[in-house]
N, C-alpha and C positions, 0 to 999 in steps of 0.2 A: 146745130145738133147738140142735143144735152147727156151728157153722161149718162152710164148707166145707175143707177140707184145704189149708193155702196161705192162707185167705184172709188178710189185711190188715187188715178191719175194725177200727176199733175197740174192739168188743166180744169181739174172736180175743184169745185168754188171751196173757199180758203185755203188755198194752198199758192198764190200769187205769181204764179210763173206766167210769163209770157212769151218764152221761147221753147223749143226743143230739147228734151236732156241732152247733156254733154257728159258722154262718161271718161274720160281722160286713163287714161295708161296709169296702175300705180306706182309710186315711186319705187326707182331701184334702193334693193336693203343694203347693207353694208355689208357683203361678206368680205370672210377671209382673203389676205392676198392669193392664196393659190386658188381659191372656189372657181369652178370650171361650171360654165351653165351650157346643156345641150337643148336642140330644140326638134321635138317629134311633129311630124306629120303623116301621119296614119301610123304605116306599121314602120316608117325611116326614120332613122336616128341623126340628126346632124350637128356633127362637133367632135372633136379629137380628142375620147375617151376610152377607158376601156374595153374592149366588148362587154364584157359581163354588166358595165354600168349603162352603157348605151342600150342593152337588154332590157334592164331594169326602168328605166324610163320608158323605153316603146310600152311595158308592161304595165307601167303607174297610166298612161295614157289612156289605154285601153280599160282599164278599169276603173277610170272614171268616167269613159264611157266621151271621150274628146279628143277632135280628129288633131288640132295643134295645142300642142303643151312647151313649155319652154321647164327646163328641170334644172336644178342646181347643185351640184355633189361639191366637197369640202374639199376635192382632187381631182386630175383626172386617170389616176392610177387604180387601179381590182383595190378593191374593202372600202373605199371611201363613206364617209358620211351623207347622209341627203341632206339636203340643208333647206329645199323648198321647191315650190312648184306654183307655175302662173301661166294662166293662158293669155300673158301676151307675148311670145318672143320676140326676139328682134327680125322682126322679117327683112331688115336691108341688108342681111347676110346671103351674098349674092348666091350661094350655093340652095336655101332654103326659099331666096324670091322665085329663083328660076324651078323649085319642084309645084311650089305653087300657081305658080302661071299654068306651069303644065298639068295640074290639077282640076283647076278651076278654069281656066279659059281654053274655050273650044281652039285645035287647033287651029281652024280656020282665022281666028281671030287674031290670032299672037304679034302679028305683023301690024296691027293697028298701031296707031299714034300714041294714046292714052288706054287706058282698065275702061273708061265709058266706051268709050268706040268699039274696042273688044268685044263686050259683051253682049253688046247691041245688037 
């Protein structure tokens, strides 16, 4: 099958790939020793911050219009600085794997072996 005319693809002739994208996690930035990063999924906050700051991220989330955000403040004390924002958190924070499980995988499923079995 041949691309479409125009397309961009990677696999659209001169462009030399012969595997799939890999798009990799970007690197963590070097914040501040005290920089505190929380991590949104929908409208939940997860991380021991302020409320008014863990507000303020469910709020930056939602106005970008993105169900997981992971957010960075320069503290995690009220006035803090934002320091940045990435949609990768760290989802092996057990308290954030287990809302996503329960987000995404049918209850029925949860009991599975593996995330394929699950969803299956």
């Amino acid at each position: 099958m041949r691309p479409k005319a125009g397309s961009r693809s990677p696999r659209a002739p001169g462009f030399g790939c012969s595997g799939p994208a890999v798009f990799p996690a970007p690197p963590e930035p070097a914040w501040p020793p005290a920089a505190v990063t929380v991590s949104v999924l929908g409208d939940r906050c997860f991380g021991n911050v302020d409320p008014a700051l863990a507000d303020q991220a469910c709020r930056l989330a939602a106005a970008a219009n993105v169900e997981l955000l992971a957010v960075t403040f320069s503290q995690a004390a009220a006035g803090a600085t934002f320091l940045g924002a990435q949609l990768w958190p760290d989802v092996s924070l057990p308290e954030l794997a287990a809302a996503l499980l329960a987000r995404f995988v049918p209850a029925a499923g949860r009991g599975a072996a593996n995330v394929a079995e699950a969803v299956a």
